[in-house]
GULUM-136114 format. One line per field, with one value per residue (C-alpha): x, y, z. Coordinates in pm, 1 decimal, decimal comma, padded with zeros to 6 digits. Each point is the difference from the previous one (the first is absolute). Layout:
N
u = c(X; ...) .
v = c(Y; ...) .
w = c(Z; ...) .
***
This chain:
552
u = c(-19421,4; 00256,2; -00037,1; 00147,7; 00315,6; 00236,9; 00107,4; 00344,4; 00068,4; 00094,4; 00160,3; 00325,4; 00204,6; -00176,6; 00093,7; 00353,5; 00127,9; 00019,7; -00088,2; -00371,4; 00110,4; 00262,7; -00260,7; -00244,8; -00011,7; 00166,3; -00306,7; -00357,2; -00066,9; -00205,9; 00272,1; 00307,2; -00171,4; -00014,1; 00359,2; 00150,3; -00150,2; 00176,5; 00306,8; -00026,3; -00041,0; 00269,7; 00271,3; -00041,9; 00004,9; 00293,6; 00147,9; 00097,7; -00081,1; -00099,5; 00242,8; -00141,3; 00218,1; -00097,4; -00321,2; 00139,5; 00071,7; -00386,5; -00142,3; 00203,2; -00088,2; -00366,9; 00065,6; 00139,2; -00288,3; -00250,0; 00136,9; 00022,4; -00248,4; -00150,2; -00171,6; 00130,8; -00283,5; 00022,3; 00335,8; -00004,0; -00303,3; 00220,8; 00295,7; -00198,8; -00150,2; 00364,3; 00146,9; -00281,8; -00023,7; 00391,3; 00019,5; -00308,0; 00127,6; 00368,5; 00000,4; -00307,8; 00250,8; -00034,3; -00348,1; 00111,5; -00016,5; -00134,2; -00291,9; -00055,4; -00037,0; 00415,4; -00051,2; -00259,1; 00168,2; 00355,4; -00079,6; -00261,5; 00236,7; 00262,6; -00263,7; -00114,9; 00355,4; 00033,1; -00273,4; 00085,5; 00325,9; -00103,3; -00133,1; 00334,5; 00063,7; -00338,3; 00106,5; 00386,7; -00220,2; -00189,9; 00281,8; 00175,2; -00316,4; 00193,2; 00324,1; -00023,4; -00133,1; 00301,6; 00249,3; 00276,2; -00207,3; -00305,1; 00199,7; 00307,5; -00052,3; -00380,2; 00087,9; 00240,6; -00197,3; -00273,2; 00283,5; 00163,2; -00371,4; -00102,8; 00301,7; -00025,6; -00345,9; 00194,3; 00252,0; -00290,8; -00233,8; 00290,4; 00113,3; -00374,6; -00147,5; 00128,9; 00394,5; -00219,9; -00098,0; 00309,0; -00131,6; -00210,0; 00280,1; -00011,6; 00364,9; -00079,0; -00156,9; 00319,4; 00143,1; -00024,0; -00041,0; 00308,2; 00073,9; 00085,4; 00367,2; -00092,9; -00062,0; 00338,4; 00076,6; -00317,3; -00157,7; -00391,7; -00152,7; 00249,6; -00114,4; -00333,8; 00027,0; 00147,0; -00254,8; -00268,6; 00189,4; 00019,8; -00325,9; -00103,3; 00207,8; -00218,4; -00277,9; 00105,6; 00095,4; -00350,7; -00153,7; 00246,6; -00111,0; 00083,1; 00138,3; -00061,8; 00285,7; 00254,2; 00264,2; -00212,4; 00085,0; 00385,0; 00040,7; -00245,0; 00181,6; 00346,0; -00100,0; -00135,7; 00330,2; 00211,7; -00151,6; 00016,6; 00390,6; 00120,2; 00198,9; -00004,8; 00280,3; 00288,4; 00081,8; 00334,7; 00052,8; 00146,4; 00016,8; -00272,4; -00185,0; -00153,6; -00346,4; -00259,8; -00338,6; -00336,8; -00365,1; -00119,9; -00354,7; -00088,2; -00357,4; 00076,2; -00351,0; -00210,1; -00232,3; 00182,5; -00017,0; 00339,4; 00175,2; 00309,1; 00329,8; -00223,8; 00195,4; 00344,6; -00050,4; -00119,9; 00305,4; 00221,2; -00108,2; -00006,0; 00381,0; 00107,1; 00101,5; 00205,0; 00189,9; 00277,5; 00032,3; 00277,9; -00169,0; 00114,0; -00324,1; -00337,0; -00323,2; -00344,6; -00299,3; -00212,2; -00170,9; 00215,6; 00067,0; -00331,4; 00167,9; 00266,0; 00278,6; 00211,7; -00234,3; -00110,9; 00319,4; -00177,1; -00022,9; 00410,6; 00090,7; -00203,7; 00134,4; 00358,6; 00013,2; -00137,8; 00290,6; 00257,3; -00132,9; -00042,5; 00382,8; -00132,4; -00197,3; -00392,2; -00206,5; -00361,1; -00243,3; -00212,7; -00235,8; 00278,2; -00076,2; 00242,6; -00181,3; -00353,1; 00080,5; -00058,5; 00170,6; -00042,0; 00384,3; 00254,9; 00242,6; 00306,4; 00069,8; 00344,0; 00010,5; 00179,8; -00298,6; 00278,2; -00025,9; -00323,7; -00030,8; -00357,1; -00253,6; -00340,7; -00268,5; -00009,0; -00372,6; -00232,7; -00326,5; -00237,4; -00304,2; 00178,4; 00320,9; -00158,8; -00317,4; 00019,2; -00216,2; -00133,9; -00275,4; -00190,4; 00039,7; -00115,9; -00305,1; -00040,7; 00140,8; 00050,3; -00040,4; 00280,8; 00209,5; 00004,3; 00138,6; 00352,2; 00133,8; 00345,7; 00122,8; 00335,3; 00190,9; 00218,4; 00337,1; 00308,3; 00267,2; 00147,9; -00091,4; 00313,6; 00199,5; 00339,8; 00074,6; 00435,8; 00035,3; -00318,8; -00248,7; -00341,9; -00269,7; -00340,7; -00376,2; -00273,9; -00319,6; -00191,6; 00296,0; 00136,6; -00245,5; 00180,7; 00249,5; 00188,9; 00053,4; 00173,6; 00192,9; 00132,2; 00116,2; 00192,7; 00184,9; 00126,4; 00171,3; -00217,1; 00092,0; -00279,0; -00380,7; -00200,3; -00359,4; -00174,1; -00413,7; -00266,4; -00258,6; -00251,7; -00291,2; -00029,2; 00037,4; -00165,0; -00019,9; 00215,8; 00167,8; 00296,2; 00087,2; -00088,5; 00285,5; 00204,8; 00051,5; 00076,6; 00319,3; 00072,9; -00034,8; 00207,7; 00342,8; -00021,0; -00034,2; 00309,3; 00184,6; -00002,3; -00099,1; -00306,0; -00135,2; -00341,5; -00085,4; -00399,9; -00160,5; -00191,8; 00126,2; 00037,0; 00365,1; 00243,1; 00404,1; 00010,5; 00280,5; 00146,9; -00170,2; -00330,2; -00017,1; -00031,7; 00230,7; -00205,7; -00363,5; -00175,7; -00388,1; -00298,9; -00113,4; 00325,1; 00234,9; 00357,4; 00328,7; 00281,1; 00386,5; 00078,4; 00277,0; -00037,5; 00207,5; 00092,9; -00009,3; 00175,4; -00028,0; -00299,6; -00280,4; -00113,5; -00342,5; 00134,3; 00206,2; -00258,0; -00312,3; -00053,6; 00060,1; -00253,1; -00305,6; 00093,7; 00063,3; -00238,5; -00247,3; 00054,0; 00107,6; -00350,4; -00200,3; 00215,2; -00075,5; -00351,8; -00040,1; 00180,1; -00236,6; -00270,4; 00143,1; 00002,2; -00331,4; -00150,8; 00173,6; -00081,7; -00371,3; -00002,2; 00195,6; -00273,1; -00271,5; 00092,1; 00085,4; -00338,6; -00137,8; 00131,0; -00078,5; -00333,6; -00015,3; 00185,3; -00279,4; -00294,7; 00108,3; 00049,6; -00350,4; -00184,9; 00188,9; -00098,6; -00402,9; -00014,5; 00168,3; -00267,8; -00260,1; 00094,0; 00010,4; -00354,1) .
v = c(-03594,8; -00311,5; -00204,9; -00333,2; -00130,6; -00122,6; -00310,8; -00166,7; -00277,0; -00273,8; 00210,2; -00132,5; 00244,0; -00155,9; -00356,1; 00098,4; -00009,1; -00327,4; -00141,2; -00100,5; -00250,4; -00158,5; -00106,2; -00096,2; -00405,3; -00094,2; -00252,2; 00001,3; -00247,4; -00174,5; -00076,7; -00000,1; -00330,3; -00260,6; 00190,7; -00087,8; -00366,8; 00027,3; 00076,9; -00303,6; -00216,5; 00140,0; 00006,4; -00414,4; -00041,4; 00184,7; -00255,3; -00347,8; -00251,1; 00228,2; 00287,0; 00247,0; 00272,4; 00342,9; -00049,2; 00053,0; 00360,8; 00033,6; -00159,5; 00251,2; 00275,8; -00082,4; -00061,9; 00360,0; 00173,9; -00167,0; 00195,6; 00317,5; 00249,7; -00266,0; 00008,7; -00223,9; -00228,0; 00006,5; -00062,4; -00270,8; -00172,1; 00079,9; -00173,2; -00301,3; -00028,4; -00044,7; -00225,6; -00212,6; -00053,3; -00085,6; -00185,2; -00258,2; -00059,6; -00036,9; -00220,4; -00214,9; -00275,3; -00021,8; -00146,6; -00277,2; -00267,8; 00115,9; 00166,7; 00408,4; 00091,7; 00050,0; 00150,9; 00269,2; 00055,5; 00073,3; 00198,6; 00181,5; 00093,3; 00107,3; 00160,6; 00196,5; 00100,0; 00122,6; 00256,9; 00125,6; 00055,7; 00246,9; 00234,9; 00140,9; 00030,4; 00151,3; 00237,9; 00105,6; 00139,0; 00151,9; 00188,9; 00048,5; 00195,5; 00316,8; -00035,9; 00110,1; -00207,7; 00027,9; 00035,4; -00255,9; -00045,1; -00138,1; -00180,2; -00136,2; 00009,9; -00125,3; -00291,2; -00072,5; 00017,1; -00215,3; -00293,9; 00045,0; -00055,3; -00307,6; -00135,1; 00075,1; -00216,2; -00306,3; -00009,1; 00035,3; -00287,8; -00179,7; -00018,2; 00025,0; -00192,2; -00341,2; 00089,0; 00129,3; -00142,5; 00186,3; -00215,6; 00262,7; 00278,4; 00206,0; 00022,5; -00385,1; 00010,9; 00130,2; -00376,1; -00040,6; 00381,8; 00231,4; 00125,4; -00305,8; 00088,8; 00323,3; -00252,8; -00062,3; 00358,7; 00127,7; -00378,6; -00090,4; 00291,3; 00248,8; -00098,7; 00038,0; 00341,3; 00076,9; -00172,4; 00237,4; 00313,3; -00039,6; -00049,5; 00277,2; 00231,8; -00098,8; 00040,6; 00358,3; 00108,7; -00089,9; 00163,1; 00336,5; 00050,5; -00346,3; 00055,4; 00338,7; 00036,6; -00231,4; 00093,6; -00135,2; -00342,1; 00079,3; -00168,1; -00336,5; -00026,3; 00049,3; -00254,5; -00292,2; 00047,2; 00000,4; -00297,1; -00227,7; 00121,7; -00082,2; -00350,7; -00246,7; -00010,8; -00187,5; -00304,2; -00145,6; -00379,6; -00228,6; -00317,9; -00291,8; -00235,9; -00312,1; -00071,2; -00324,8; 00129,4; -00207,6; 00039,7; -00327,4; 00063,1; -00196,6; 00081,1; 00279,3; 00171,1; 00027,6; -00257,8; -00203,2; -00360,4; -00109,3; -00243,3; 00063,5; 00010,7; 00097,4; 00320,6; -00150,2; -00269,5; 00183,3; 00242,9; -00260,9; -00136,7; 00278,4; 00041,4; -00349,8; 00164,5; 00226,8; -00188,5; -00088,9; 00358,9; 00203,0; 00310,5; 00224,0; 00019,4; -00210,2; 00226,0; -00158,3; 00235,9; 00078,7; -00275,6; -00236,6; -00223,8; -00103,0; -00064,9; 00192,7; -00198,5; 00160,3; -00222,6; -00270,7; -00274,7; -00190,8; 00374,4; 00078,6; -00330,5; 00045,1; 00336,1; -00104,8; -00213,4; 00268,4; 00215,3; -00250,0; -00145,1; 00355,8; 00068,9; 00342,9; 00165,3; 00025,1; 00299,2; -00123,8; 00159,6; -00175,9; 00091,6; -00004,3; -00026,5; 00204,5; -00033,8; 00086,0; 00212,8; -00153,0; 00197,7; -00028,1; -00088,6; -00001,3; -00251,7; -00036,3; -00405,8; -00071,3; -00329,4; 00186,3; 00044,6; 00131,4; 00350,1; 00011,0; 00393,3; 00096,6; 00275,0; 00052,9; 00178,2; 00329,8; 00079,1; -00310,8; 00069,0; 00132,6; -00222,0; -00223,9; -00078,2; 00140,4; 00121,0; 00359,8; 00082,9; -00360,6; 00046,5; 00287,6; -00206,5; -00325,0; 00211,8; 00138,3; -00274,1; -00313,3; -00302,4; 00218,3; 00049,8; -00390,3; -00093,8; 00213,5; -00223,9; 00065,6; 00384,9; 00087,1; 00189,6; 00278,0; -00050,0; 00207,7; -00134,6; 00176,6; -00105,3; -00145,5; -00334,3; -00066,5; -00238,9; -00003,5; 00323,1; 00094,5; 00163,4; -00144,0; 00314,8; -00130,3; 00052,0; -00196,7; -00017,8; 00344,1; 00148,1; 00071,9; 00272,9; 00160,6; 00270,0; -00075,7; -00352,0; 00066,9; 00290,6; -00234,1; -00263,8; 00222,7; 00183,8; -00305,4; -00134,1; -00151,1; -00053,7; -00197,9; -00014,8; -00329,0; 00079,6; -00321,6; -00007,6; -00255,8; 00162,0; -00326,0; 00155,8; 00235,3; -00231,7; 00138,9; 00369,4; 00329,8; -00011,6; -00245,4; 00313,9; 00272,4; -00145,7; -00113,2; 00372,3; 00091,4; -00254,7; 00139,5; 00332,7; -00076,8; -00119,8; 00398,7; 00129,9; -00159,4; -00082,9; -00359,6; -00320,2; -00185,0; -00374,3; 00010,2; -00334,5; -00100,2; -00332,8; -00022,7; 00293,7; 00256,4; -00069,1; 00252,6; 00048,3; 00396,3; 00196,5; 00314,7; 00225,6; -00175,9; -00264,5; -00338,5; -00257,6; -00310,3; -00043,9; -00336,3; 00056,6; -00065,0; -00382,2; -00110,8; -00269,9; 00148,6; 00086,1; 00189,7; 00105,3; 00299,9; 00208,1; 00362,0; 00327,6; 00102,9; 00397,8; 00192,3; 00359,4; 00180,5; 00205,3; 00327,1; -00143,7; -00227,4; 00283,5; 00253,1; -00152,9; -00027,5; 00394,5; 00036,4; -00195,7; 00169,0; 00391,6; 00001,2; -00048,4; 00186,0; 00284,7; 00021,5; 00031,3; 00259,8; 00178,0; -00068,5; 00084,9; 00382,5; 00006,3; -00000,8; 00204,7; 00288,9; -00048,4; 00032,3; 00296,4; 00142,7; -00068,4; 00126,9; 00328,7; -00003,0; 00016,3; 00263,3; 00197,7; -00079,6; 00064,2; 00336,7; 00109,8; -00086,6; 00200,4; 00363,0; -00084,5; -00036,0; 00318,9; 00235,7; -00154,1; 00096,0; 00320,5; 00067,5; -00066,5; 00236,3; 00298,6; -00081,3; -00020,0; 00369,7; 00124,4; -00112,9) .
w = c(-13339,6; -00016,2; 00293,4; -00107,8; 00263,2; -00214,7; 00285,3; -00216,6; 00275,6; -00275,1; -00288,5; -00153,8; 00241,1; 00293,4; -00079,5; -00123,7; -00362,7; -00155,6; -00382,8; 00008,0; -00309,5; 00252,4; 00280,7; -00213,4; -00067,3; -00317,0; -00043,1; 00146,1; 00297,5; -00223,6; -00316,1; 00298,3; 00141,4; -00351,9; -00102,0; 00344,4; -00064,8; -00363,8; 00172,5; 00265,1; -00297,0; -00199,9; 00270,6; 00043,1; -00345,5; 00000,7; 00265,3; -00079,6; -00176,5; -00269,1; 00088,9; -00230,2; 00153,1; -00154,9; 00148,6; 00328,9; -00090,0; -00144,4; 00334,9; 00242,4; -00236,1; 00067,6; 00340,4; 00067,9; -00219,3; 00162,8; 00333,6; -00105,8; 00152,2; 00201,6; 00367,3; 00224,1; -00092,6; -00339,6; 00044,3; 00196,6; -00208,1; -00349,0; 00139,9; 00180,4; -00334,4; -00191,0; 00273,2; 00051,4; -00457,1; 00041,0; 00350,7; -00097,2; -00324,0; 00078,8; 00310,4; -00135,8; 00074,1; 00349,5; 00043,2; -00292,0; 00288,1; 00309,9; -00120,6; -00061,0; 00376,5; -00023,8; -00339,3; 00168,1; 00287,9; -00149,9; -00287,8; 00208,5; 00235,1; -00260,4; -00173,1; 00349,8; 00079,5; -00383,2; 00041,8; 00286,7; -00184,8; -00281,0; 00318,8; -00003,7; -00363,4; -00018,9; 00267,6; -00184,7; -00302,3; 00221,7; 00198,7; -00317,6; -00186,9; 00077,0; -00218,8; -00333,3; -00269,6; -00186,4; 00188,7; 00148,9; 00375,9; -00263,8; -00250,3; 00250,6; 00372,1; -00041,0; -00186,1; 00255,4; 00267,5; -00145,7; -00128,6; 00364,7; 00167,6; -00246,5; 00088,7; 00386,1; -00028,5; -00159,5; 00332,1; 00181,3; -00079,9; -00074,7; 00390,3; 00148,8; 00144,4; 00098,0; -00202,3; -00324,2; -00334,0; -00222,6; -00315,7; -00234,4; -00045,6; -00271,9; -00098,4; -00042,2; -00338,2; -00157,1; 00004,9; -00372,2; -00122,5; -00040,5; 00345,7; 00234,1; 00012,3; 00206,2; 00284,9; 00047,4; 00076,6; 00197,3; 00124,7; -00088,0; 00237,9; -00211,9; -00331,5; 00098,6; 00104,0; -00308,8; -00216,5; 00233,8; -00047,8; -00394,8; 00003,4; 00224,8; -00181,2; -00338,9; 00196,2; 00089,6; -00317,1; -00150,2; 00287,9; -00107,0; -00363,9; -00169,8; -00378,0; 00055,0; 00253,4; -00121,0; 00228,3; 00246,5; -00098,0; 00042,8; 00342,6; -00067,4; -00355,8; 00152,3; 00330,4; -00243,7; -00214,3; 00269,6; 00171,5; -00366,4; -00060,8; 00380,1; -00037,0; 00291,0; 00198,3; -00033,4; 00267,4; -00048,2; -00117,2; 00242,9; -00216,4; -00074,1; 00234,3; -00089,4; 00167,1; -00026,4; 00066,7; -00014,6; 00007,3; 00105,7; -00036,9; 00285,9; 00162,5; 00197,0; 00024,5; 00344,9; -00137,0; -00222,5; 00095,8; 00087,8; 00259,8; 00224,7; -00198,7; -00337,3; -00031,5; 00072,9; -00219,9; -00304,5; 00008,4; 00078,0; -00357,2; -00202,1; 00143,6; -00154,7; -00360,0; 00128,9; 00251,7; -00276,6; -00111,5; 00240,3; 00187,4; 00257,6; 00144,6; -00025,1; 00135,4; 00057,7; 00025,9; 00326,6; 00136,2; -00136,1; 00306,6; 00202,9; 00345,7; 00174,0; -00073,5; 00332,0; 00219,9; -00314,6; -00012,4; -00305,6; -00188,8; 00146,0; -00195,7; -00311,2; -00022,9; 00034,2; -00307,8; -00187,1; 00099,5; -00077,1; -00275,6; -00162,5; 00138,3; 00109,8; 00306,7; -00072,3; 00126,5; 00129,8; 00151,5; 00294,1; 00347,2; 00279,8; 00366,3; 00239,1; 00338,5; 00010,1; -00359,2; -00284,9; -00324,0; -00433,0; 00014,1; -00333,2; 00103,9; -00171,9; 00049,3; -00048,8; 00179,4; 00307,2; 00253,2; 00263,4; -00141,5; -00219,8; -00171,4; -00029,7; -00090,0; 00138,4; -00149,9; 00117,9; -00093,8; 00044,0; -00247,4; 00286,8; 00010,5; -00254,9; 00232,6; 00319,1; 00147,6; 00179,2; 00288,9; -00066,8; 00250,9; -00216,6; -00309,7; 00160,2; 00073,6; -00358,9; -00221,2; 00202,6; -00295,2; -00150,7; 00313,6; 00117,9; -00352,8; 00083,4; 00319,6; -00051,1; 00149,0; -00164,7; 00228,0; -00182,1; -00106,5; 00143,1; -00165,4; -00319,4; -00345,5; -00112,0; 00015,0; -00116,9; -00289,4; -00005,8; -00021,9; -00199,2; 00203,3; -00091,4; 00073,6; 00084,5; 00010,5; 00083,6; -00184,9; 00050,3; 00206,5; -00340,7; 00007,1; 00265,3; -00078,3; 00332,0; -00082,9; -00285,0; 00107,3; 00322,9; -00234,4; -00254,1; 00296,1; 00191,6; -00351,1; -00230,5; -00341,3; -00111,2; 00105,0; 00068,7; 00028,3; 00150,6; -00032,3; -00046,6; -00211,8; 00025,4; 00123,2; -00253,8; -00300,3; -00277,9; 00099,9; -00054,8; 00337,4; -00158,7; -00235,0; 00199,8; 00264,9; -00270,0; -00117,4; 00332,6; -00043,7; -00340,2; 00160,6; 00268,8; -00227,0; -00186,7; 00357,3; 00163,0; -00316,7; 00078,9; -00123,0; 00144,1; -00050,6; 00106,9; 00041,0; 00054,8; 00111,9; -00260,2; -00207,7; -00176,8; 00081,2; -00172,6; 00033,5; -00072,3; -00098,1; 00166,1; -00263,8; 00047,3; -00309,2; 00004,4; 00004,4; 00045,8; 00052,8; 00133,7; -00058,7; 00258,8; 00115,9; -00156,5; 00180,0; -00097,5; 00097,1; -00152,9; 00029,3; -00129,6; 00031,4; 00144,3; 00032,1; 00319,0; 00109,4; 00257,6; 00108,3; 00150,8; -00232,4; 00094,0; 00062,2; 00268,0; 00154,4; 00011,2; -00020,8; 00378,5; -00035,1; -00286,3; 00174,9; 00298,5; -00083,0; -00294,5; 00203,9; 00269,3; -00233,7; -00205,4; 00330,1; 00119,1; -00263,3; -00030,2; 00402,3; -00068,0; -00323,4; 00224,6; 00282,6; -00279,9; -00128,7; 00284,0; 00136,8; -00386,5; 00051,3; 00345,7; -00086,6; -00306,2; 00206,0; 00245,5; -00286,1; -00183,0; 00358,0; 00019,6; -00348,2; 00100,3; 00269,8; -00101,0; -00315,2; 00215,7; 00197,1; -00259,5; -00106,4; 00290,6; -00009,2; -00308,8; 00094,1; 00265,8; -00159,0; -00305,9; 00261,7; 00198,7; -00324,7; -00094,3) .
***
């Protein structure tokens, strides 16, 4: 007599049909962890200074494998793992002079929120294990997905908390490889999502058979072509314009030993050479003038000889004080204080410029906190001054970081940039290149010159396609006058890009939300079907028993 129950609550038609190979992790928890540490390393070598570009499409590559068919813990600890390898290694810069606690604290918060950003991507293979492994859903719409949700974790930490830390993006390592031009079409959030989705697309066709299913490669092949063939896009010349710019190398560091009128006077000489050479323009860095000279007569006067004897207007950058506000102002001086045009920073450095919520961090750090007296107040004002009929986009220090800033300037008429930064208290670190690509990044994205001038350098005049025109290296006293095209006409990048870090975003989590509505109404519909399988089989079993038994 057969009396076994044959109870099939967890059978493949129970849990609903998907590919076993497709939820299963690509690599075991224990080789995900040092390959998503690989990966960390790789993407900031990758980055500048040493710009080794194609390993930014290895590092995502490992990235995304290292998710695949992962719990959300595994997840979260393989992508902890990869930001924490890149984040500590690629912003070592900050504790240079105060000291690692503002190393630990910023790339352990970048690394945190970097974790908790491969949850989602985690989650889109998940959702997606359903499609067919070699179909278009697999190949295209999953790579998309992933791209859209990498890139939806760049906006993110990049405007939380306290305005964001944009600096670490990955689109950024293309500077000096073979795809910066697409910048000026999609922006720096667009040309990371389509670094991501070539990648992810490799990814997928490995995952789909590899050599043996060549077609498979079609759309990652065709993606990486397209990307390297697309030209940037065409601004329109508006004539030359002659600028002066000097990096005075004064000491312009938190602790640097210095007296009042240090700053002003060490500019002031490194502008003597050039004061018999004709200019439309002369353009000291940030921090070049070490009293507000709206409220500072002495600094007014010294600054009007400058002007004349240089026979053109000089752009400076100095603290202001506009009631109980106090401002990181660029001033453009022309001698007429009647109507002064200005520019205020419009993202002070949180606990660099400002301290938020001072009274927690008082509490935590407060040796740190009492060394930053001044609070910058944000600036309003738009990123622009007028120069004739030039218009003279600007950016202070880090705000050059900041999509918005840029975007501002090239809409209200500029036809040149002028990036202003003092770069003293990272002397000797990575942070001077790491910004200075941003600049170089920033002429391919708006199709614009820029003159990047540093305190104590690297200062650079870039061209609209990103080369250089003239270079003055680090702790040098120098000045130069150098002629520079002038652009007109508005990229894609600057047209759109508020759309693309806006919709993309939104777009991928929409998606990824009705992704999981499915799969959960899938494994619920699964169950009750497993449940009533379960239950017809255990009924026919029993019936089965007792007619066995009244025959006995």
């Amino acid at each position: 007599m057969h009396t076994t129950t044959p109870l099939l609550a967890a059978g493949p038609a129970a849990r609903g049909r998907t590919d076993a190979r497709d939820l299963s992790p690509v690599l075991p928890l224990w080789a995900a962890v040092p390959v998503a540490a690989a990966g960390g390393v790789a993407l900031d070598l990758a980055s500048p200074p040493l710009g080794w570009w194609p390993l930014a499409l290895v590092s995502v590559t490992l990235a995304l494998a290292t998710l695949i068919g992962r719990s959300i813990g595994g997840a979260l600890l393989a992508g902890t793992v990869f930001g924490g390898a890149f984040y500590f290694t690629h912003l070592v810069w900050v504790g240079e002079f105060l000291g690692p606690v503002p190393w630990i604290a910023l790339a352990g918060l970048e690394t945190v929120l970097f974790g908790l950003g491969a949850l989602p991507i985690t989650l889109a293979y998940r959702w997606t294990a359903r499609f067919r492994p070699q179909g278009p859903g697999q190949l295209v719409g999953v790579p998309l997905l992933v791209a859209g949700l990498w890139a939806t974790r760049e906006v993110a930490m990049g405007a939380w908390p306290y305005s964001g830390f944009p600096w670490a993006r990955l689109g950024m390592t293309q500077v000096d490889g073979p795809l910066p031009q697409l910048a000026s079409w999609t922006g720096v959030t667009g040309l990371s999502f389509l670094l991501a989705a070539v990648c992810a697309a490799l990814l997928q066709w490995l995952r789909s058979g590899g050599i043996r299913f060549s077609r498979g490669l079609l759309p990652a092949a065709t993606g990486l072509l397209l990307l390297v063939a697309v030209p940037q896009f065409p601004t329109t010349g508006a004539g030359t314009f002659t600028v002066g710019w000097v990096q005075g190398n004064g000491p312009a560091g938190y602790f640097d030993a210095r007296n009042p009128g240090d700053m002003l006077a060490a500019q002031t000489a490194a502008t003597e050479p050039l004061l018999r050479q004709p200019m439309d323009l002369l353009v000291w860095p940030e921090g070049s003038v070490d009293s507000d000279p709206l409220a500072t007569p002495a600094t007014a006067a010294t600054l009007d000889r400058v002007v004349r004897d240089a026979g053109a207007p000089l752009l400076l950058n100095a603290a202001t004080t506009r009631g109980a506000d106090v401002f990181n102002t660029s001033l453009l001086w022309t001698g007429d204080r009647a109507q002064p045009q200005w520019h205020d920073k419009v993202n002070p450095v949180p606990f660099g410029e400002y301290v938020p919520d001072r009274w927690l961090y008082e509490l935590l750090a407060p040796d740190l906190v009492s060394l930053i007296q001044r609070e910058y107040t944000p600036g309003t004002n738009p990123p622009l001054v007028t120069v004739g009929d030039v218009g003279v986009g600007l950016a202070i220090c880090f705000d050059v970081i900041y999509d918005t800033v840029i975007w501002d300037g090239a809409r209200a008429g500029a036809q040149l940039y002028v990036f202003q930064t003092n770069n003293a208290d990272f002397r000797g670190t990575d942070e001077n290149m790491q910004q200075l690509a941003f600049a170089r990044m920033r002429a391919i994205e708006t199709g614009r010159t820029v003159v990047n001038v540093s305190t104590v350098g690297t200062s650079q005049v870039i061209a609209p396609d990103g080369t250089t025109i003239d270079t003055v290296d680090v702790n040098t006293a120098a000045g130069r006058v150098t002629t520079v095209p002038l652009r007109t006409g508005l990229t894609p990048a600057v047209m759109v890009g508020p759309w693309v870090t806006g919709i993309l975003p939104l777009a991928a989590v929409m998606v990824l939300v009705a992704l999981g509505v499915l799969h959960r109404r899938r494994m619920r519909g699964a169950a009750g079907e497993g449940d009533r399988r379960v239950r017809s089989s255990s009924g026919g079993r029993v019936g089965r028993v007792r007619g066995d038994r009244d025959a006995t």
